[in-house]
C-alpha positions as CSV (number, residue, x, y, z in Angstrom):
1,X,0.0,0.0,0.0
2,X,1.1,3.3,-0.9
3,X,0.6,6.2,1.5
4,X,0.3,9.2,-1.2
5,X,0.4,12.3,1.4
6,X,1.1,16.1,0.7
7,X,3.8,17.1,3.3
8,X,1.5,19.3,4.8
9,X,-1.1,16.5,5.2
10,X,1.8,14.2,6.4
11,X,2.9,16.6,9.2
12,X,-0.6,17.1,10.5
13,X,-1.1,13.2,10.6
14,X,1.9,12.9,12.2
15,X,1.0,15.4,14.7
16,X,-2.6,13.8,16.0
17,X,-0.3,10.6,15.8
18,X,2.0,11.9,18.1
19,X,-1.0,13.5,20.0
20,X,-2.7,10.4,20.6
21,X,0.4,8.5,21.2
22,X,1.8,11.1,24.1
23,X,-2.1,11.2,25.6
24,X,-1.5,7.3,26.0
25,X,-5.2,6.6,26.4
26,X,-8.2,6.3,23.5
27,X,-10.0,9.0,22.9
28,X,-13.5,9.7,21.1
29,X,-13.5,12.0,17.9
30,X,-15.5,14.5,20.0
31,X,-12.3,14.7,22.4
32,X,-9.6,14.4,19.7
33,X,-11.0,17.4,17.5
34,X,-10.9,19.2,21.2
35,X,-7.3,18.7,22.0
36,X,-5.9,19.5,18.7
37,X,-8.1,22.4,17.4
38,X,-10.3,24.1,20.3
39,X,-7.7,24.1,23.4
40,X,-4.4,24.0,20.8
41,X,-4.0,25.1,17.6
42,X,-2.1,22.7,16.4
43,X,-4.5,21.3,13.6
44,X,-7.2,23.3,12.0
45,X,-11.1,22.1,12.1
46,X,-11.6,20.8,8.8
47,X,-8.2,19.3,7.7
48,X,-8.6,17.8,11.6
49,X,-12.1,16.0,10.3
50,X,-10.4,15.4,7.1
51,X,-7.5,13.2,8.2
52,X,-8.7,11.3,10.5
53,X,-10.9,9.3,8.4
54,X,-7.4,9.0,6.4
55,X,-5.6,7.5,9.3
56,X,-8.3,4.4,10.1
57,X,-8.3,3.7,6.4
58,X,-4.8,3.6,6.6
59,X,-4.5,1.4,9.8
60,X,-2.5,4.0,11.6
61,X,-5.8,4.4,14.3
62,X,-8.0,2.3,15.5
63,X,-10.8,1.7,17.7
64,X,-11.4,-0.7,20.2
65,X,-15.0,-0.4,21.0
66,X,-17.9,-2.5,19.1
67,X,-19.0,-1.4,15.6
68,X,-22.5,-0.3,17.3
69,X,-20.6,2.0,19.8
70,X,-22.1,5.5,19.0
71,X,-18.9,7.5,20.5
72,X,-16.0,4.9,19.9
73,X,-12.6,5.9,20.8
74,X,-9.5,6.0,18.9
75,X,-5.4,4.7,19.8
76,X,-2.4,4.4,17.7
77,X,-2.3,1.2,16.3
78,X,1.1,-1.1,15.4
79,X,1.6,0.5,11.9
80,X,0.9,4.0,13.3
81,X,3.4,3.6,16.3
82,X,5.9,2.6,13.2
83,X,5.0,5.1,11.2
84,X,5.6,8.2,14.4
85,X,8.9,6.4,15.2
86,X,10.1,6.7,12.0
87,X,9.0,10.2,10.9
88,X,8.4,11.6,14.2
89,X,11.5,13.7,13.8
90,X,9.3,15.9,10.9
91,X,7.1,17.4,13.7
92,X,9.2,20.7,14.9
93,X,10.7,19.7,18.7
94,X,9.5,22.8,19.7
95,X,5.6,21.5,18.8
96,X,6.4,18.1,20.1
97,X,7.6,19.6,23.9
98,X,4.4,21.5,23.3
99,X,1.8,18.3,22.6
100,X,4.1,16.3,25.5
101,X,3.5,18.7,28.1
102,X,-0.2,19.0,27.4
103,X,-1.2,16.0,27.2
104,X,1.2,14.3,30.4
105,X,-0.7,17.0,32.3
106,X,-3.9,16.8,31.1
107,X,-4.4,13.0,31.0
108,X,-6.2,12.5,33.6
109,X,-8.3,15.0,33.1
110,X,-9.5,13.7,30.1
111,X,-9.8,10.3,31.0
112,X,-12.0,11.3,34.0
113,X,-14.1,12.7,31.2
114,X,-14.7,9.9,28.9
115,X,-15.1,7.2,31.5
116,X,-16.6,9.3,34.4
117,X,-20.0,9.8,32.6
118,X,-23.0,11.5,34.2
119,X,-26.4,13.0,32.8
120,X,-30.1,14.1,34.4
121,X,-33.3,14.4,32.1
122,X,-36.4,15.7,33.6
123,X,-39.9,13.3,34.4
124,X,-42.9,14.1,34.0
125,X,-43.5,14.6,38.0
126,X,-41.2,17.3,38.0
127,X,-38.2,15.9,39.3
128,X,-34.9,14.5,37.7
129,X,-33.1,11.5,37.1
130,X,-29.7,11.6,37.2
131,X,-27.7,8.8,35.8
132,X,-24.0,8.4,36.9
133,X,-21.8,5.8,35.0
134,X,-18.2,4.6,35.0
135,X,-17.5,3.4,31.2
136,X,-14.7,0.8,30.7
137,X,-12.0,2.2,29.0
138,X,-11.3,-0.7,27.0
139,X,-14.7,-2.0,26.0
140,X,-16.5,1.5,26.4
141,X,-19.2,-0.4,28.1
142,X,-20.7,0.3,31.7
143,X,-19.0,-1.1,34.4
144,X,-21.2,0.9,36.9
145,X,-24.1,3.0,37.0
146,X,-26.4,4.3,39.8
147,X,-29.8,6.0,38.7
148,X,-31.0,8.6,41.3
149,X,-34.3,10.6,41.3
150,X,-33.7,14.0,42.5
151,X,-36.3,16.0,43.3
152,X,-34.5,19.9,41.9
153,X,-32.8,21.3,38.8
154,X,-30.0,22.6,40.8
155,X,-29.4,19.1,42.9
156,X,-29.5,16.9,39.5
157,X,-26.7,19.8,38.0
158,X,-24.6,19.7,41.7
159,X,-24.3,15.2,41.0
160,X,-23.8,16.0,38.0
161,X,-20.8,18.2,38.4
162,X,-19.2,16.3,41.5
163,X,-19.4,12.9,40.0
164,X,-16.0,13.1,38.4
165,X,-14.8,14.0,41.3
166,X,-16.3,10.9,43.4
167,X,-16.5,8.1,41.2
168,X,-13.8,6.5,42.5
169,X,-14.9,6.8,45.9
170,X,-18.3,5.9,44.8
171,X,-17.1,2.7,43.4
172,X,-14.6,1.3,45.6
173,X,-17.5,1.8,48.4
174,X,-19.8,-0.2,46.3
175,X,-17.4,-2.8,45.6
176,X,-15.7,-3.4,49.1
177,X,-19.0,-3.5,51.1
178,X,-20.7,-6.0,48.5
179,X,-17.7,-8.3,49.1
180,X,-17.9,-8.0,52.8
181,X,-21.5,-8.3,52.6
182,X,-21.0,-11.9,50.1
183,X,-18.5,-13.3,52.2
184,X,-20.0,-13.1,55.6
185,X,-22.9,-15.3,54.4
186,X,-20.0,-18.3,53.5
């Protein structure tokens, strides 16, 4: 297979290779088009949209999730990593110390945000239900979800807002006191 790339279309695929490669964890379309055109400037919009497409025909990405996933992520795959490590050097050091520091400090951030997932809709009685989920990274499936009714606007938006803050808390409660609670019955 022939890879017939303009250089300025090679050095932006290179760059959201080396993005997703320094960001070490998959990320959905929504979040990639974030990184690189909204909070940098390293690619613009529409040749963002464009090349990615490019990069999953050309086995340099792809997605773990099921086809049916509506928001499946992206990672580098074996040819892509191949691909970086042999032309990485054609992204400016300066850019590359730029995409490195962003995303080894934002990391977490972002994977708080695709697998820490949380959402209210109003009934029909006037309150809300608010459901809270923790998504597997690696099957982009549910691994844990509570469903509360709350009875304000302003409480649904407050568990909302702090549950990607207290997942984890929320989670390992869950877990341990099951267990203790399943193996006192032995």
């Amino acid at each position: 297979m022939k890879l017939n790339f303009s250089a300025d279309d090679a050095s932006t695929k290179l760059i959201l290779l080396y993005m997703l490669e320094q960001i070490e964890i998959p990320l959905s379309e929504h979040f990639i088009f974030d990184i690189c055109t909204s909070r940098n400037d390293w690619i613009n919009y529409m040749e963002c949209k464009m090349i990615l497409p490019d990069l999953i025909n050309f086995n340099m990405i792809y997605t773990p999730d099921s086809p049916e996933n509506k928001n499946p992520r992206y990672t580098l795959t074996a040819m892509g990593r191949n691909c970086l490590a042999s032309f990485y050097q054609d992204i400016p050091e300066q850019l590359r110390a730029k995409i490195s520091d962003f995303c080894k400090t934002n990391r977490m951030y972002f994977k708080r945000l695709q697998e820490y997932v949380a959402e209210f809709k109003k009934n029909s009685d006037g309150t809300y239900m608010v459901v809270m989920k923790i998504i597997d990274a690696t099957s982009n499936t549910p691994t844990f979800e509570i469903k509360i009714n709350l009875q304000s606007r302003a409480e649904a938006v407050k568990a909302v807002e702090l549950w990607q803050e207290k997942a984890p808390n929320f989670y390992e409660f869950v877990y341990t006191n099951l267990l203790d609670w399943s193996t006192k019955g032995e």
